[in-house]
C-alpha positions as CSV (number, residue, x, y, z in Angstrom):
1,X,0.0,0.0,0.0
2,X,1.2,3.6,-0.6
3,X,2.0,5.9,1.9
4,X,0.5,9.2,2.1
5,X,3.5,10.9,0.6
6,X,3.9,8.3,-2.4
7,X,-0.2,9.4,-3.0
8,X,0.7,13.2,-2.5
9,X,3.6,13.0,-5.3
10,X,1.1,11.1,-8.0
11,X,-1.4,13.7,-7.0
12,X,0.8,16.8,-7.7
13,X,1.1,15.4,-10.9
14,X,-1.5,14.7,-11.5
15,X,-2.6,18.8,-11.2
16,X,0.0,19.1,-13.4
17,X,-1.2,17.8,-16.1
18,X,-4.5,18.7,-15.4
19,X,-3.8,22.6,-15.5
20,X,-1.3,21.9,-18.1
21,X,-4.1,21.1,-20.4
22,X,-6.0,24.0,-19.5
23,X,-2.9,26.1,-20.5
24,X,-2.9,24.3,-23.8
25,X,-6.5,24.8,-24.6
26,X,-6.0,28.9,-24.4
27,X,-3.0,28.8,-27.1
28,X,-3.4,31.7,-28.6
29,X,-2.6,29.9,-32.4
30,X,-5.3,27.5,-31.6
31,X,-7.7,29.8,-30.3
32,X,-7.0,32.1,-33.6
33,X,-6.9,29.4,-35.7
34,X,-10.5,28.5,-34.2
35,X,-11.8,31.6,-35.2
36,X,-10.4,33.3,-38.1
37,X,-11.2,32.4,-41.9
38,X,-10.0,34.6,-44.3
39,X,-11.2,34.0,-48.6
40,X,-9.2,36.6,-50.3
41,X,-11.9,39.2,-49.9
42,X,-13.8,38.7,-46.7
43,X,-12.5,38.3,-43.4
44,X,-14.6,36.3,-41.2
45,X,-14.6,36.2,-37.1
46,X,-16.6,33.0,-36.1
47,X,-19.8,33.6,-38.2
48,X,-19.2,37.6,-39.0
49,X,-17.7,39.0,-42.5
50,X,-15.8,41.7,-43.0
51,X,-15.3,43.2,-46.1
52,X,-10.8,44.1,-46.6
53,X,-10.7,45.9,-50.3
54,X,-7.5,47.6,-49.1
55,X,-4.5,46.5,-47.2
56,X,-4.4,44.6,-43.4
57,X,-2.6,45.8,-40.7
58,X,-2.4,44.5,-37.7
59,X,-1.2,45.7,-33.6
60,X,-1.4,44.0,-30.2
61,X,-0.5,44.3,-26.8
62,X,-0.5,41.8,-24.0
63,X,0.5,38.0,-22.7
64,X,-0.6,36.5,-25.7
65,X,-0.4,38.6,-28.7
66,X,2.8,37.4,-30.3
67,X,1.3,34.3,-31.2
68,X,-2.1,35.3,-32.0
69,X,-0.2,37.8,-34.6
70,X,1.5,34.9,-36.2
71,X,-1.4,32.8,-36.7
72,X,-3.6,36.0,-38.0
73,X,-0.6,36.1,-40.4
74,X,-0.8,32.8,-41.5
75,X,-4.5,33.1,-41.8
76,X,-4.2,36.0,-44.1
77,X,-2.2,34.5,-45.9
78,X,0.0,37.1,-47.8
79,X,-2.5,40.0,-47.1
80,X,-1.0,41.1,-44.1
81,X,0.9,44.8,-44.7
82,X,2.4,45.1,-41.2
83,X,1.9,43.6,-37.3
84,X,3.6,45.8,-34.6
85,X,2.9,43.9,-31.1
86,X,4.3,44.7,-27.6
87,X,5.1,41.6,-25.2
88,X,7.0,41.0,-21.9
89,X,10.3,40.6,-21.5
90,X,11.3,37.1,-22.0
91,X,8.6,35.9,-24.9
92,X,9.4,33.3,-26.5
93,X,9.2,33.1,-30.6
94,X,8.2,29.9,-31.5
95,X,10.3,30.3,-34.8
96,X,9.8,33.2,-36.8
97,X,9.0,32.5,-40.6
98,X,11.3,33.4,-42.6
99,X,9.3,36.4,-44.2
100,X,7.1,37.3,-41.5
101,X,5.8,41.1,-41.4
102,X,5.3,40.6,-37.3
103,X,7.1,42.7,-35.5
104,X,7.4,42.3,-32.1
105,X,9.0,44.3,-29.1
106,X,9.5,43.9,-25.6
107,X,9.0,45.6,-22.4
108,X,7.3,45.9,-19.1
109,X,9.3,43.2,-17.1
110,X,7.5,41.7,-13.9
111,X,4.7,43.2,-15.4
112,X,5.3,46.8,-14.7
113,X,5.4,49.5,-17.5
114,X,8.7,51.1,-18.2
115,X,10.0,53.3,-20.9
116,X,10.0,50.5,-23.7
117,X,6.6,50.3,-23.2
118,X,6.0,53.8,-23.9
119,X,8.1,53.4,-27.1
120,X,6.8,50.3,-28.0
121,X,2.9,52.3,-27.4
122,X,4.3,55.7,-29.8
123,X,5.4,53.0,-32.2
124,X,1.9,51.1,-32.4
125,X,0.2,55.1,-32.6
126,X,2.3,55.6,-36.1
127,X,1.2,52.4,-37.3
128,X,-2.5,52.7,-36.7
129,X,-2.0,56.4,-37.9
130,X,-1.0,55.3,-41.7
131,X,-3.9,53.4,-42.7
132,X,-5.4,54.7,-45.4
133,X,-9.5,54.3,-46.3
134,X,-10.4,50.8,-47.2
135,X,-7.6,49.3,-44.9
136,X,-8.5,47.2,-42.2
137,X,-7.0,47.2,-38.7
138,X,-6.5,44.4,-36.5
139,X,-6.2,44.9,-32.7
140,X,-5.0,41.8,-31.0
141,X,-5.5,42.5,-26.9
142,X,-4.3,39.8,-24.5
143,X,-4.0,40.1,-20.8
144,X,-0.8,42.1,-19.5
145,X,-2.0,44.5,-22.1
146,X,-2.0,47.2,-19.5
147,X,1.5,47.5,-19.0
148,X,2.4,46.6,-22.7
149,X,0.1,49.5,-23.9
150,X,1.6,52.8,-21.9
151,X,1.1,56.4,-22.7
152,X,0.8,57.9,-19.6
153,X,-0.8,61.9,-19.2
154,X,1.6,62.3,-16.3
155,X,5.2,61.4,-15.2
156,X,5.5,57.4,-16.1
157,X,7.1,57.0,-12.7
158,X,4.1,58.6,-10.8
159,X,1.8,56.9,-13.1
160,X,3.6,53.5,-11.6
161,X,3.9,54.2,-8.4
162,X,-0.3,55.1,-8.3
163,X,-0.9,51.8,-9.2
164,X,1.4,49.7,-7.1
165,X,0.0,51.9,-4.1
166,X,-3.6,50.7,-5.6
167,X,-2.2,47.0,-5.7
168,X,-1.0,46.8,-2.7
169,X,-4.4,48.3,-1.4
170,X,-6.2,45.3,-2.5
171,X,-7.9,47.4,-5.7
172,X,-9.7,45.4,-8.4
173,X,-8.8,45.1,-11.8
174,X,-11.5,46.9,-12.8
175,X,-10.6,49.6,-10.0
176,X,-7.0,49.6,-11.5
177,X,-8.0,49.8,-14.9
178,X,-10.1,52.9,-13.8
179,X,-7.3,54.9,-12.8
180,X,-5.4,54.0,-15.4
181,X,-7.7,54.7,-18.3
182,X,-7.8,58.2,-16.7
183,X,-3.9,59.0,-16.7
184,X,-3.6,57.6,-20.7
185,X,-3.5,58.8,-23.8
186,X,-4.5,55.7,-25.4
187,X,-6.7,53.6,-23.1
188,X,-9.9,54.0,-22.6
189,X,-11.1,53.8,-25.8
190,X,-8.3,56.4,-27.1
191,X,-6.4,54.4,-29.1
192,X,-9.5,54.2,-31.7
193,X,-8.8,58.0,-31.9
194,X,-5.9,57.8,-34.1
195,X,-7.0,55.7,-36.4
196,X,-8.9,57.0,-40.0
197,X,-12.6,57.2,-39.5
198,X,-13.1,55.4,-43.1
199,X,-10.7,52.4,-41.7
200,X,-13.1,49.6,-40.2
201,X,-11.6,47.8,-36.9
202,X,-11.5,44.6,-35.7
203,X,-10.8,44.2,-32.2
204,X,-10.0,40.0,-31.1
205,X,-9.5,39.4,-27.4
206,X,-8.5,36.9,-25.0
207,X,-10.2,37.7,-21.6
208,X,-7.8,37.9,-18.7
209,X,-11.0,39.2,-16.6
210,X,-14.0,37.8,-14.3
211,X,-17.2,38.4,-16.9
212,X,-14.7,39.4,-19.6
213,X,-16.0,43.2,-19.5
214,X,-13.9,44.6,-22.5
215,X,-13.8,47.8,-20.9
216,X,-11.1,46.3,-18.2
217,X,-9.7,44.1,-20.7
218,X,-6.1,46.0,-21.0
219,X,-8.0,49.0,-20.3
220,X,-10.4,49.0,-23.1
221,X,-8.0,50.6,-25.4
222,X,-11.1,50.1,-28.4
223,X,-14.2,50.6,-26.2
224,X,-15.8,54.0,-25.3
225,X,-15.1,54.4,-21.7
226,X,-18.6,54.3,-20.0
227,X,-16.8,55.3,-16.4
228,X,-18.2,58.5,-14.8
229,X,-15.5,61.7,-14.7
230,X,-15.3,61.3,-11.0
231,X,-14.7,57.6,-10.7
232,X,-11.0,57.6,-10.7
233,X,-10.8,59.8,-8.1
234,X,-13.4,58.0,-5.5
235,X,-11.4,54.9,-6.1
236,X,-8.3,56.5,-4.9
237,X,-10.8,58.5,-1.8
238,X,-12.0,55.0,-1.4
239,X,-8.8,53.3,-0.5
240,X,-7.7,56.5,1.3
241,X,-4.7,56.9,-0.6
242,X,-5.1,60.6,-1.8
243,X,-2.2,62.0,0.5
244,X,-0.2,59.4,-0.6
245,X,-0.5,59.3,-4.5
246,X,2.1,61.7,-6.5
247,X,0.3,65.2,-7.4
248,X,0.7,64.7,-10.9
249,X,-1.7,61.8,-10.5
250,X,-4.3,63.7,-7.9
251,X,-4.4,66.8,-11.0
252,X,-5.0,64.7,-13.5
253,X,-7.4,62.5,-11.7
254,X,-9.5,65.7,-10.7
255,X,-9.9,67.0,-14.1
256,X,-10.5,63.6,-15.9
257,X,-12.8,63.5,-18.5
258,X,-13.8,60.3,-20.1
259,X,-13.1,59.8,-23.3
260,X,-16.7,59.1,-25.1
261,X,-15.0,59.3,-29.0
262,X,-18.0,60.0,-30.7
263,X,-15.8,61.5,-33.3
264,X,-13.9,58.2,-33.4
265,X,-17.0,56.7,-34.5
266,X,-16.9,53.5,-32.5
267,X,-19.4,51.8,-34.8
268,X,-16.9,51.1,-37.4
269,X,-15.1,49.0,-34.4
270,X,-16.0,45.3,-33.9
271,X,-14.7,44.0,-30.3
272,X,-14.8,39.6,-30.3
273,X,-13.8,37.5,-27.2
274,X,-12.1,35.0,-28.5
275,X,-10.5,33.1,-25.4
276,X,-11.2,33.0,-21.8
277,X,-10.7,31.0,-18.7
278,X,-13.7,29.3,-19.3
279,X,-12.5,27.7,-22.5
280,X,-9.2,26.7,-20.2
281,X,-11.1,24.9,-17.3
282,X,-13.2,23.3,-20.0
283,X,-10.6,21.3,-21.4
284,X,-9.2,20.5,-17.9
285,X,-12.8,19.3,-16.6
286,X,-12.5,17.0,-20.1
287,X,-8.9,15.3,-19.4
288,X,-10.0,14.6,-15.9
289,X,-13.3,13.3,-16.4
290,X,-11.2,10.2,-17.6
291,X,-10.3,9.5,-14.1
292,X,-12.3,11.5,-11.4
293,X,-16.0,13.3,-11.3
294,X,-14.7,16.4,-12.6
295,X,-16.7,19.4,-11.8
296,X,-16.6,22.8,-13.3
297,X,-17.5,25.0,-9.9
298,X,-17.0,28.6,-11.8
299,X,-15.0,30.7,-13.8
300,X,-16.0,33.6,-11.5
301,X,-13.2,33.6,-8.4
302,X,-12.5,36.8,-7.4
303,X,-11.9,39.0,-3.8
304,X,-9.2,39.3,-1.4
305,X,-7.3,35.4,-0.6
306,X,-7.9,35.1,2.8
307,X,-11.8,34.9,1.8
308,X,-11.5,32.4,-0.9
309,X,-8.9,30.1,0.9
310,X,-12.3,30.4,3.6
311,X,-14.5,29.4,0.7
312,X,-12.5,26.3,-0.1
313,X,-11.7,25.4,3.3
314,X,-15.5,25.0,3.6
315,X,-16.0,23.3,0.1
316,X,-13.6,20.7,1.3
317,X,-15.4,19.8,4.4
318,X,-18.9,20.0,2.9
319,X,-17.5,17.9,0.0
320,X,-16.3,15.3,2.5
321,X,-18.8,15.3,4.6
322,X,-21.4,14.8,2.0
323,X,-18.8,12.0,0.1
324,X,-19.0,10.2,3.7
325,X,-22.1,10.2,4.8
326,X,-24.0,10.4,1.5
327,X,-26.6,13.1,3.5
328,X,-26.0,17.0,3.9
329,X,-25.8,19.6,6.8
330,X,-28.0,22.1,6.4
331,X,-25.8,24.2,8.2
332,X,-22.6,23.6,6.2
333,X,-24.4,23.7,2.9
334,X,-26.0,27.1,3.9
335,X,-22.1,28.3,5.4
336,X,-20.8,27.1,1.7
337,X,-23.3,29.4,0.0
338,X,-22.8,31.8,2.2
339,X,-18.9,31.9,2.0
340,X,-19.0,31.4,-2.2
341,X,-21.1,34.4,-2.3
342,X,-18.2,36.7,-0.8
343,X,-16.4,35.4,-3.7
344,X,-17.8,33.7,-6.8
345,X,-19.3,36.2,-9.0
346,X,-20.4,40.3,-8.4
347,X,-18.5,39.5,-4.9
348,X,-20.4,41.0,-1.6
349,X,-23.1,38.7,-2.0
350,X,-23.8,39.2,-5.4
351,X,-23.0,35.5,-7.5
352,X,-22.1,32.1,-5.7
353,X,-21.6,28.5,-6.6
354,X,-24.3,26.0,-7.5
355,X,-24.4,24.0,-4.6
356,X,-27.2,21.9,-5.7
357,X,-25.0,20.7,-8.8
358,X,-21.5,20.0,-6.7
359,X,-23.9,18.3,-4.2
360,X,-25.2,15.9,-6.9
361,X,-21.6,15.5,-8.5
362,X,-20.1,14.4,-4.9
363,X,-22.7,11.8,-4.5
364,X,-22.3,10.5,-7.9
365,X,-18.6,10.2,-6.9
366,X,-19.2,8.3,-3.8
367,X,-21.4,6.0,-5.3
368,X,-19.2,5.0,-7.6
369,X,-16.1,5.0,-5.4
370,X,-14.2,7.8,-7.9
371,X,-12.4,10.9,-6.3
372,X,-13.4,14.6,-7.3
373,X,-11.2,16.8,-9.3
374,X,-13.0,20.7,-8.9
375,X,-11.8,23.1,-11.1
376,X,-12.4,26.7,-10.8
377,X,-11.0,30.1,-12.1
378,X,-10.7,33.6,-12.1
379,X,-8.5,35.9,-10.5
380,X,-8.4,37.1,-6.7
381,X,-6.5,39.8,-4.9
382,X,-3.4,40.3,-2.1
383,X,-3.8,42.8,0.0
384,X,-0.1,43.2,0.9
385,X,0.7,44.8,4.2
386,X,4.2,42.9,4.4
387,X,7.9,42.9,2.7
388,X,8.3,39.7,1.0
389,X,8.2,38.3,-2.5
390,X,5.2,36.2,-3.8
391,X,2.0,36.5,-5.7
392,X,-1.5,35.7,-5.5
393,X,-1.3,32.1,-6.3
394,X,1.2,31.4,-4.3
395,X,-0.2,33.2,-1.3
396,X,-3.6,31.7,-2.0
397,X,-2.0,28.2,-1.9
398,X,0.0,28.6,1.2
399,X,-3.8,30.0,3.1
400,X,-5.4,27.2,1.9
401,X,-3.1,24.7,3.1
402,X,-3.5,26.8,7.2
403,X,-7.1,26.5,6.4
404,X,-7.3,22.9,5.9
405,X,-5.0,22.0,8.4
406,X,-7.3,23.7,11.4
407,X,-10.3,22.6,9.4
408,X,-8.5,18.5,9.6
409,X,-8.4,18.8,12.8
410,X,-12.0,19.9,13.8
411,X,-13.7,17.7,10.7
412,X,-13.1,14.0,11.6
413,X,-14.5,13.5,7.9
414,X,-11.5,15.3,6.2
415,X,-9.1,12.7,7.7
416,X,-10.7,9.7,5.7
417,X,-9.4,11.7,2.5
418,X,-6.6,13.0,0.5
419,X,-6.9,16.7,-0.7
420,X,-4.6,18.4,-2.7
421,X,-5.4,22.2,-3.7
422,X,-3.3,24.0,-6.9
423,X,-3.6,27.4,-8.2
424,X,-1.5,28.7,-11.2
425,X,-1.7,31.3,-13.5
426,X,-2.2,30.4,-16.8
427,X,0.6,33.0,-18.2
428,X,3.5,31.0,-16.3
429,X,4.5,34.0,-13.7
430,X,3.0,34.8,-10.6
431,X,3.8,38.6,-9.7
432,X,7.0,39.3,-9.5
433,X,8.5,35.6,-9.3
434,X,9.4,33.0,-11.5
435,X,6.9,30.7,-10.1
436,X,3.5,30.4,-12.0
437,X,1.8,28.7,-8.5
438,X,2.3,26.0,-6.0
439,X,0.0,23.8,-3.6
440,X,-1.4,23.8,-0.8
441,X,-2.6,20.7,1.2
442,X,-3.1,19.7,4.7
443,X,0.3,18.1,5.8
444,X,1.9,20.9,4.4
445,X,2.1,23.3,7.7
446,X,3.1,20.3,9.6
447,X,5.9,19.4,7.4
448,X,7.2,23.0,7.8
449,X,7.0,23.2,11.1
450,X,9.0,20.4,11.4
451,X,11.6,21.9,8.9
452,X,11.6,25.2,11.6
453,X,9.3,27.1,9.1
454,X,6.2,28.8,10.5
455,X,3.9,29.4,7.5
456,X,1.5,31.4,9.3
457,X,4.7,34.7,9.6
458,X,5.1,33.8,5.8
459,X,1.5,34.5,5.0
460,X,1.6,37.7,7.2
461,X,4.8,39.3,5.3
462,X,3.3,38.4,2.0
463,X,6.4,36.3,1.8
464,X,4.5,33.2,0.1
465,X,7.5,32.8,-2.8
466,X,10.1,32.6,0.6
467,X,8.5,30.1,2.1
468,X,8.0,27.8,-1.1
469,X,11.3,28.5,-1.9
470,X,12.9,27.4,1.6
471,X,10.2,24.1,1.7
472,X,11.4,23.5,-1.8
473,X,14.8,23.5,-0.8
474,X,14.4,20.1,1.3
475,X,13.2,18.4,-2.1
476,X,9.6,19.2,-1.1
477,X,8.4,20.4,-4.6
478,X,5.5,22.6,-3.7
479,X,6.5,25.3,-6.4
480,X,5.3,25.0,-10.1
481,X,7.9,26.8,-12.6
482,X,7.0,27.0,-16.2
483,X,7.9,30.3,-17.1
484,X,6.1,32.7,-19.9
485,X,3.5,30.2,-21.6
486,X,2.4,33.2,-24.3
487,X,-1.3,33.0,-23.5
488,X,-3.1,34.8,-20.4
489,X,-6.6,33.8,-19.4
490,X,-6.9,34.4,-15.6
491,X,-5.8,31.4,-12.9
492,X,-6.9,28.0,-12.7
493,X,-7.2,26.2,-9.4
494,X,-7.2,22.4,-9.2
495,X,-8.6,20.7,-6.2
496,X,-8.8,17.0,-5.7
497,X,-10.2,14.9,-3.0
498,X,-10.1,11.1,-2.9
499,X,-10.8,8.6,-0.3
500,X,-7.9,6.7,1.4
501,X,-7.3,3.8,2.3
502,X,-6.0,4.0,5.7
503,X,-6.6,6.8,8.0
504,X,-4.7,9.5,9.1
505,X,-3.8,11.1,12.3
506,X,-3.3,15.2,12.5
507,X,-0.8,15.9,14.5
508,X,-1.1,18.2,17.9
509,X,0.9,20.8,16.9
510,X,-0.5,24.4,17.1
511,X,-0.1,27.0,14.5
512,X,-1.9,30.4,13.6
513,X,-3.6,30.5,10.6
């Protein structure tokens, strides 16, 4: 019989795999390839034609973009004038054809614009500023976009240091993306305003955001901004960050004015989602059906990581309970809706899982003796209040595994099963590290402890990327690294839960979580 460790390894590989299929599904080529046709004439987007009686050009910003160019190019097949696209530091090319019009630039390292990204962003303007009428232009937009696409209305380092001081606040995406469409000369909708009225646009976009709002997405550089004048500002009020952000930033924010572009005439631009997370934990939820009851829980995942390592602290002991005993608590069912409200969805209350389904899918797995591989997605937030290195998935696997260690020791039910919890990001870096994620599981604060590490000081110093890093060193292998995989379509978190064999004991040790 196995031990507990030997089970551990073939189920960190097993995640693996799993999210290593989700990664695959959101190629950016693929994905293109998927939904692109081109007949000389006509360029079609899934079951939409576009007339191109002049030249094509093409620009792109983000994760993903260098790729997605190459396969536009393919699928044009000659027509292609010109493709200017900016992408981190480190991209990959997958080998350049020998005559390929893509050009492609780098900047922004650790995600972060920088002065390349401001060239890279003039050099994308003049492009988009040649066409003549009858061209068509292509705007490929990928997560990391906001970085990649920089043409800031104030000082870029005041422009950076606003938004890390938003980060670190625990802002949204969409909160970020507010403030930064208002300190930018091309987000917002912008960008549309330097290209010809007579040239139509096609916009094709892999989501890196909850709902896939394309106003977020990169900052909406071909959407009308719909935010109010004063939003910026009341998100900065809102954190109570005023006295703190540069006055460059506080002048600008106070005389914002959106950027409607009726003159841009937005109806001549076509925005199509392309990719998303949901097509990612799709194809996971396939490859594992082979071998578990594989649930899709949601694509939705969003708020601060202490609350969603709460929510699957209490999705593991429902599940187990429920896998058991074949009956449910009231009580836990109704703390699990509770708790996936906070952070599924509109957050505060406003989405949550479908407990109903997961209920059924558990008891389908019990009765046939098969474990449970839950997949879910999105993208939550750190509030960082310490001085270490990490990112979210990292910190949100190192919560987890505090959670489910208290939570093993209460639950009697969670010791009759082994649970293993991932989360990566599907673009191969989380924050500034060279991790994409790691797991968390409940032996894990135990083992650490008795390696002199207390994971529970880690967590408060946002130091998650220490703490892998110093577990790793004793062979442990709790950090994924995979580095840039060219696409971007949110995180993917893996949990699986099997029944064991032989029971467990938790050990007596005490720890804060």
């Amino acid at each position: 019989m196995c031990s507990e460790h030997d089970r551990l390894a073939d189920m960190k590989k097993y995640a693996v795999k799993v999210f290593g299929e989700c990664v695959r599904s959101a190629s950016p080529r693929n994905i293109v390839r998927n939904a692109l046709r081109f007949d000389s004439n006509k360029l079609y987007v899934d079951s939409t034609a576009y007339s191109v009686p002049g030249d094509v050009y093409a620009v792109g910003f983000g994760k993903a973009v260098l790729n997605m160019a190459l396969e536009v190019e393919d699928v044009l097949n000659g027509r292609l004038k010109e493709a200017v696209v900016s992408v981190p530091f480190g991209t990959q090319w997958p080998g350049k054809p020998e005559h390929s019009r893509v050009c492609a630039m780098e900047a922004a390292k650790n995600n972060v614009p920088d002065q390349q990204s401001v060239d890279n962003t003039d050099r994308i303007a003049r492009t988009v500023s040649r066409l003549r009428a009858g061209d068509l232009l292509v705007v490929l937009i990928s997560g990391g976009g906001s970085a990649l696409l920089c043409s800031p209305t104030v000082p870029l380092g005041d422009k950076i240091l606003a938004t890390k001081l938003l980060s670190s606040a625990g802002a949204s995406i969409e909160q970020l993306n507010a403030v930064r469409k208002a300190l930018s000369r091309v987000k917002g909708g912008r960008l549309i305003g330097s290209v010809r009225p007579e040239c139509p646009v096609v916009s094709l976009i892999l989501s890196d955001v909850v709902g896939d709002p394309l106003t977020a997405i990169a900052s909406g550089p071909t959407v009308p901004n719909g935010d109010p004048d004063h939003l910026p500002m009341s998100i900065v009020d809102g954190f109570g960050l005023r006295d703190e952000m540069p006055e460059t930033v506080v002048d600008a924010l106070l005389r914002n004015a959106s950027f409607t572009g009726t003159a841009a005439r937005f109806d001549r631009v076509h925005n199509h989602v392309i990719g998303n997370n949901a097509i990612a934990l799709r194809a996971g939820v396939q490859y594992a059906g082979r071998d578990f009851e594989a649930v899709l829980l949601t694509t939705s995942i969003r708020g601060d990581v202490a609350a969603v390592s709460a929510f699957y602290s209490d999705l593991v002991a429902y599940v187990c309970d429920v896998y058991a005993d074949g009956a449910t608590d009231a009580k836990r069912k109704e703390r699990l809706k509770v708790s996936s409200s906070s952070v599924v969805g509109g957050g505060g209350g406003g989405g949550g899982v479908d407990v109903e389904h997961l209920t059924d899918s558990v008891v389908e797995a019990s009765s046939r003796g098969r474990g449970l591989c839950i997949l879910s997605g999105g993208e939550p937030t750190v509030v960082v209040r310490g001085s270490g290195l990490g990112g979210r998935n990292q910190e949100l696997a190192l919560r987890v595994a505090l959670d489910l260690g208290t939570a093993r020791r209460r639950h009697d039910s969670l010791c009759r099963f082994d649970v293993l919890f991932f989360s990566g990001g599907t673009d191969g870096i989380d924050g500034p590290t060279d991790a994409c994620g790691a797991f968390g599981y409940p032996a894990l604060v135990d083992a650490a402890l008795s390696r002199g590490l207390d994971p529970s000081l880690y967590v408060h110093d946002n130091d998650s990327y220490g703490f892998y890093s110093a577990l790793d060193g004793g062979g442990v292998g709790d950090l994924l690294k995979i580095g840039h995989t060219g696409t971007n379509v949110m995180d993917v978190h893996v949990l699986i839960v099997k029944p064991k064999l032989n029971s467990c004991s938790t050990a007596k040790t005490d720890y804060q979580s």
